[in-house]
C-alpha positions in Angstrom: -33.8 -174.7 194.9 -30.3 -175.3 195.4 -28.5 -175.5 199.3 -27.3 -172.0 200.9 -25.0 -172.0 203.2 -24.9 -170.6 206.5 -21.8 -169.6 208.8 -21.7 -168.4 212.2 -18.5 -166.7 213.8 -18.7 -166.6 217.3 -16.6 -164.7 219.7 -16.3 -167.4 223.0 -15.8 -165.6 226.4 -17.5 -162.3 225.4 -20.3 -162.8 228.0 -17.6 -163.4 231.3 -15.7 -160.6 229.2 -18.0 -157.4 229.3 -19.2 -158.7 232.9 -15.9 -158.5 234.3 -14.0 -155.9 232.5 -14.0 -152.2 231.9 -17.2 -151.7 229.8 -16.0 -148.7 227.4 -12.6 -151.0 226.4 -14.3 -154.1 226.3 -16.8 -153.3 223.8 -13.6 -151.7 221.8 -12.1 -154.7 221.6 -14.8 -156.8 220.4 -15.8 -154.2 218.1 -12.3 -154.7 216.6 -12.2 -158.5 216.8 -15.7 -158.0 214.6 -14.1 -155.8 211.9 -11.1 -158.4 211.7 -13.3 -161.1 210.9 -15.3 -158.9 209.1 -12.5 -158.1 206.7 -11.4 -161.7 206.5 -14.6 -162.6 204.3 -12.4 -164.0 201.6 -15.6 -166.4 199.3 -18.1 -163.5 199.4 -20.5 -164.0 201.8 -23.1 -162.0 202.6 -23.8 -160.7 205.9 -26.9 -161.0 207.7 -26.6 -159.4 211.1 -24.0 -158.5 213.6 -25.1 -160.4 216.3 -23.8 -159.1 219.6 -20.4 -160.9 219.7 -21.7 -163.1 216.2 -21.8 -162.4 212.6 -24.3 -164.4 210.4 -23.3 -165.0 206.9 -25.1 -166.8 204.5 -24.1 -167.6 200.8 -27.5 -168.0 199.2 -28.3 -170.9 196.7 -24.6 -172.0 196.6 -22.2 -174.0 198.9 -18.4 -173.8 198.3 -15.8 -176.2 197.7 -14.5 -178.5 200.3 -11.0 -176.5 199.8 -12.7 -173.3 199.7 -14.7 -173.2 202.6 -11.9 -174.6 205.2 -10.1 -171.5 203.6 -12.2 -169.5 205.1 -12.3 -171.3 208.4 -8.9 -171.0 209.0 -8.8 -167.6 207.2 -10.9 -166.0 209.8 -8.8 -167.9 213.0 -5.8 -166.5 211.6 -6.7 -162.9 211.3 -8.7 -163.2 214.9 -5.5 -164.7 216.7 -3.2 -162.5 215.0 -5.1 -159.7 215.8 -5.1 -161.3 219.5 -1.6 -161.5 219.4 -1.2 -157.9 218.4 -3.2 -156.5 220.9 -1.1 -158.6 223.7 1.9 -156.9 222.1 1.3 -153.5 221.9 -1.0 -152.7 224.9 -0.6 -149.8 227.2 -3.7 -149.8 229.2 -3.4 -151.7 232.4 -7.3 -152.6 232.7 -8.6 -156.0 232.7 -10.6 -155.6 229.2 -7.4 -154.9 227.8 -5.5 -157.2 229.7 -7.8 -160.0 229.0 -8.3 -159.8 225.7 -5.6 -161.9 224.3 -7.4 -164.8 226.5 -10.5 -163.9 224.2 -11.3 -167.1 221.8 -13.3 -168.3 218.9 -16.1 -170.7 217.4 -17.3 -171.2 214.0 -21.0 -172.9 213.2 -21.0 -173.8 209.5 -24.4 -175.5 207.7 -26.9 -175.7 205.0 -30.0 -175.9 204.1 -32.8 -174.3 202.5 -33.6 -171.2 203.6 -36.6 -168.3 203.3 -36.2 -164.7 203.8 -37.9 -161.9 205.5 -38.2 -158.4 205.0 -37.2 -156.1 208.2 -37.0 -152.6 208.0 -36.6 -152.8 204.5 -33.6 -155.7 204.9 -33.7 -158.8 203.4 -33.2 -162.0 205.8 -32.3 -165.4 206.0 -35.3 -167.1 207.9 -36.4 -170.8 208.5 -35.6 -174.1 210.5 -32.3 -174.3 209.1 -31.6 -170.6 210.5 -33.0 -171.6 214.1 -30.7 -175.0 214.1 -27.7 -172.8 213.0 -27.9 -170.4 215.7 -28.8 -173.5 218.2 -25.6 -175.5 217.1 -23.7 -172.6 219.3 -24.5 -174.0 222.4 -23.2 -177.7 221.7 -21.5 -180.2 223.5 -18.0 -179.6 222.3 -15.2 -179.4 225.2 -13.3 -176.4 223.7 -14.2 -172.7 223.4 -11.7 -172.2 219.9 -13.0 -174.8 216.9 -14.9 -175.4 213.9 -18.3 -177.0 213.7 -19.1 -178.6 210.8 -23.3 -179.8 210.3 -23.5 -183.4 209.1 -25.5 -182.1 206.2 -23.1 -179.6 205.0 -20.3 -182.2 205.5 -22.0 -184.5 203.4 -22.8 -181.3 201.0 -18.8 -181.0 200.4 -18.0 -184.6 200.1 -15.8 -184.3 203.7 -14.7 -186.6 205.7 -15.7 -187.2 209.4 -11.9 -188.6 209.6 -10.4 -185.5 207.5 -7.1 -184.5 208.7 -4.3 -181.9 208.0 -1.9 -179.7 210.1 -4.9 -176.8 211.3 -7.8 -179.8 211.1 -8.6 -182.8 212.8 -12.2 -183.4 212.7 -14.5 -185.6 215.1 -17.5 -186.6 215.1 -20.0 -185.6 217.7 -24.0 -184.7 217.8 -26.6 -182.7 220.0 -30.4 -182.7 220.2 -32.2 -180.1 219.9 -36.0 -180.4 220.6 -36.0 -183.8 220.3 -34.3 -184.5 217.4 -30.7 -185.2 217.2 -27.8 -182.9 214.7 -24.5 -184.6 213.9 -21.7 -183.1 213.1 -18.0 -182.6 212.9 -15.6 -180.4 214.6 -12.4 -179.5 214.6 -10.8 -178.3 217.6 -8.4 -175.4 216.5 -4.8 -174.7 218.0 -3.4 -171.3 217.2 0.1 -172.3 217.5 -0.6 -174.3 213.8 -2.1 -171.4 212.3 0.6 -169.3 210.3 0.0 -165.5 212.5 0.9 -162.6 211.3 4.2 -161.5 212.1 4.6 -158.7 214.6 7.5 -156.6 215.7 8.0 -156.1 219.5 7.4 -152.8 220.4 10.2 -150.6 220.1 11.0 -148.6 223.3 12.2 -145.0 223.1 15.6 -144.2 223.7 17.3 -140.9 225.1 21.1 -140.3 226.0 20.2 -137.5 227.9 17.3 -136.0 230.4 14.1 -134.9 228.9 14.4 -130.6 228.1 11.4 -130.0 230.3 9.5 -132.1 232.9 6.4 -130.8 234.8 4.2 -132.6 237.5 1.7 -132.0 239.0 -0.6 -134.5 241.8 -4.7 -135.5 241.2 -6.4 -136.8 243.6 -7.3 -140.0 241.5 -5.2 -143.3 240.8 -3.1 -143.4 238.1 -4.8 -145.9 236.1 -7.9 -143.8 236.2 -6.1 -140.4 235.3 -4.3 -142.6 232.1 -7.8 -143.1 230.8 -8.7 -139.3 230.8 -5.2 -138.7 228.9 -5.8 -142.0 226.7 -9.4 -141.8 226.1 -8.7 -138.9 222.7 -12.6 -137.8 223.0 -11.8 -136.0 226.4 -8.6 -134.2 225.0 -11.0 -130.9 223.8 -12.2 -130.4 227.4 -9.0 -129.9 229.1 -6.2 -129.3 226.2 -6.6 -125.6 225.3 -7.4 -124.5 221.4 -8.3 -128.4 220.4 -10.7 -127.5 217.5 -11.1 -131.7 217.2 -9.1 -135.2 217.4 -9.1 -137.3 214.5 -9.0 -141.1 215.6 -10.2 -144.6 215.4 -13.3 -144.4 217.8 -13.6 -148.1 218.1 -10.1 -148.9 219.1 -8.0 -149.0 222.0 -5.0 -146.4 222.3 -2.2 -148.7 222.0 1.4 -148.6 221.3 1.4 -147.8 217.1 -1.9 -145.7 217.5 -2.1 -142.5 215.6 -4.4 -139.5 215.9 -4.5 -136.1 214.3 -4.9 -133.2 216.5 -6.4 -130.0 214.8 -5.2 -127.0 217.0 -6.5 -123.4 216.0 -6.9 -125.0 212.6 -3.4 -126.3 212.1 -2.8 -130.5 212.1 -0.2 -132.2 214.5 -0.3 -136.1 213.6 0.8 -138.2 216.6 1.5 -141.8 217.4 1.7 -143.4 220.6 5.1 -144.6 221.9 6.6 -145.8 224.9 9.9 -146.1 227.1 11.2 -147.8 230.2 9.7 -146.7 233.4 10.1 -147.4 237.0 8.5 -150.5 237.8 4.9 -149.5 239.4 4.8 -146.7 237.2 2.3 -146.6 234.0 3.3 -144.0 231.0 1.9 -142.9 227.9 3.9 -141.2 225.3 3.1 -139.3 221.9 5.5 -138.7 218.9 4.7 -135.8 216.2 7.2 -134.6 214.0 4.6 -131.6 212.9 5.3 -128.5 214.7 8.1 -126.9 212.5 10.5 -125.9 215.0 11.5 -129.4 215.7 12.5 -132.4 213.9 10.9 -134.7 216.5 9.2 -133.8 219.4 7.7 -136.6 222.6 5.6 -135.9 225.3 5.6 -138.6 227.6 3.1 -139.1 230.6 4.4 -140.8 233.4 1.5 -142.0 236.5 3.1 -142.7 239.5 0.9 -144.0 242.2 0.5 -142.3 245.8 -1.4 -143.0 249.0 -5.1 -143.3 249.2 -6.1 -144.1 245.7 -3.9 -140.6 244.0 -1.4 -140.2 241.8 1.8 -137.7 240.8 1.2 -137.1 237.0 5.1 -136.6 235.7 5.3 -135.1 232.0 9.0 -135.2 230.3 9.9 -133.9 227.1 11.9 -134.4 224.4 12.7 -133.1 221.3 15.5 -133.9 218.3 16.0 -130.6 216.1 19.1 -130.4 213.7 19.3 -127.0 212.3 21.1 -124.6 214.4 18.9 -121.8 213.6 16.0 -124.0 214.9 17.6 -124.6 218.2 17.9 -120.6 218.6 14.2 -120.2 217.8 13.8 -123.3 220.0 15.5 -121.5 223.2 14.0 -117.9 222.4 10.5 -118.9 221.8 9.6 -122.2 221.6 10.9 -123.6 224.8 8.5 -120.7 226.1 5.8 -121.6 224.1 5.2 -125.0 225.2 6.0 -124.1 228.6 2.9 -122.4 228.9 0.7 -125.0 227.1 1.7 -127.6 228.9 1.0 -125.7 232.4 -2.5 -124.9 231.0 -2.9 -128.3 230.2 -2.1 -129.5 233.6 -4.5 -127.2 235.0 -7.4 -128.2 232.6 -6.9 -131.7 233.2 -6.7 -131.2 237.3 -10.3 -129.4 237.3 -11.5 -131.9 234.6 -10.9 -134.5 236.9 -11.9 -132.6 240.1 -15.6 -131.6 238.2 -15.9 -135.5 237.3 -14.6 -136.7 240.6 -17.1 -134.9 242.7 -20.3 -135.8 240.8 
């Protein structure tokens, strides 16, 4: 029976990360992070389990190429830091999950053996010694939380070098034991500044050359990074924003700048996408773009949190809108400024007793 491989990415710091971080983002983000790697499966393997903050793979009966297997190494830190990077970039939330995420890191274990299966719940499964001493080589001796492991075995498997060297690798050799027997093997120590990242466009601020067309506030007896997450978080939009049939979104990420959700409203759809603009420092803010109701050619609604004594906060909403057709700007001032007047006011109101009805439990 010929060797299967078996490879481990392992998300370092997700442990100290859930413990010390907003739960409901945290778990967001590594749920991401998983996809990303996930998706970055570029030789086929198949996957055994999602493992917490792991993903087993396995390629049965059949180990790849020297080339093609550091490939895949450096093809998963690649999309994991870029991802990383994008994240840092774009964020809006001020909570430490968010916040902390870039600082997240990441460990590959890659070996081979032989390998029997079980059946669970009607899934096949790798099973065996060479499983156990996969999933032991996480916990290891080397001094870094962001590198590639290597098994002796595996190395010899693909004719590599303890002493191989390029720009993203520089193996050394190092060895564990694990119940009494020692595992060598060869790691590589990864720098993401030598990985070619994806490319990503700083956020582009808002501009306006004049005041917003309508501005609203309204106090809540909560701080402002609290009340953000009530606007942010899109599953709580039907309980306070009036006539929200549903909210079409990505469930598993965090609302960031670039994020984009469909709002179906008495059965008609307004796409959005999160933007932002300069605020006074101190200040947090939130901001949506649509370009769906018909009487405007752009339309923002920005949320603006400004902190006040004992723990509350003055919500500020400002308005915006960019409509070229004069006969839009009359139906504009005769019955849309009207209009969204009074949805915005019910709005405020829904999301004040919201809060109040959570607040008080």
């Amino acid at each position: 029976m010929a060797k299967s491989l078996l490879f481990i990415p392992d998300i370092s710091g997700y442990t100290k990360f859930i413990q010390t971080t907003e739960v409901e983002h945290s778990q967001h983000v590594i749920s991401e992070l998983l996809e990303v790697l996930l998706n970055a499966n570029t030789q086929g393997l198949k996957l055994a389990e999602i493992e917490g903050d792991a993903l087993f793979f396995y390629k049965e009966n059949e180990i790849p190429s020297q080339e093609n297997l550091l490939a895949q190494i450096e093809s998963m830190f690649t999309a994991f830091h870029s991802h990383l990077k994008m994240l840092g970039k774009n964020r809006i939330c001020p909570c430490n999950a968010c916040a902390t995420a870039p600082n997240l890191q990441l460990k590959i274990i890659a070996h081979s053996g032989d390998i029997q299966h079980i059946q669970v719940q009607g899934k096949r499964k790798p099973f065996g010694n060479q499983v156990i001493e996969a999933h032991r080589l996480l916990k290891n001796s080397v001094d870094s939380e962001n590198y590639a492991l290597i098994t002796r075995s595996l190395s010899l498997d693909l004719q590599l070098s303890p002493y191989y060297s390029s720009k993203i690798f520089r193996f050394r050799q190092g060895e564990d034991n694990y119940d009494d027997r020692k595992v060598d093997y060869i790691y590589a120590i990864i720098n993401p500044d030598e990985l070619n990242l994806k490319s990503y466009p700083e956020p582009k601020k808002v501009g306006f050359d004049h005041p917003p067309q309508m501005k609203f506030e309204k106090h809540f007896p909560i701080g402002p990074e609290d009340l953000m997450e009530y606007i942010t978080n899109y599953s709580l939009r039907k309980y306070w924003q009036k006539g929200v049939d549903r909210l079409e979104y990505n469930a598993n990420e965090v609302t960031r700048i670039g994020s984009e959700h469909v709002c179906v409203i008495n059965g008609k759809y307004l796409n959005f996408t999160t933007v932002t603009k300069d605020m006074k420092i101190g200040n947090l803010i939130y901001g949506e773009r649509t370009t769906s109701p018909p009487v405007v050619d752009e339309l923002y609604q920005f949320y603006i949190f400004e902190p006040s004594a004992n723990h509350t906060c003055k919500l500020n909403i400002e308005i915006y809108w960019k409509i070229k057709s004069p006969i839009k700007r009359i139906l504009m001032n005769l019955i849309g400024k009207r209009s969204f007047k009074k949805n915005v006011e019910i709005a405020l109101e829904g999301l004040y007793q919201l809060v109040e009805k959570q607040h008080s439990n």
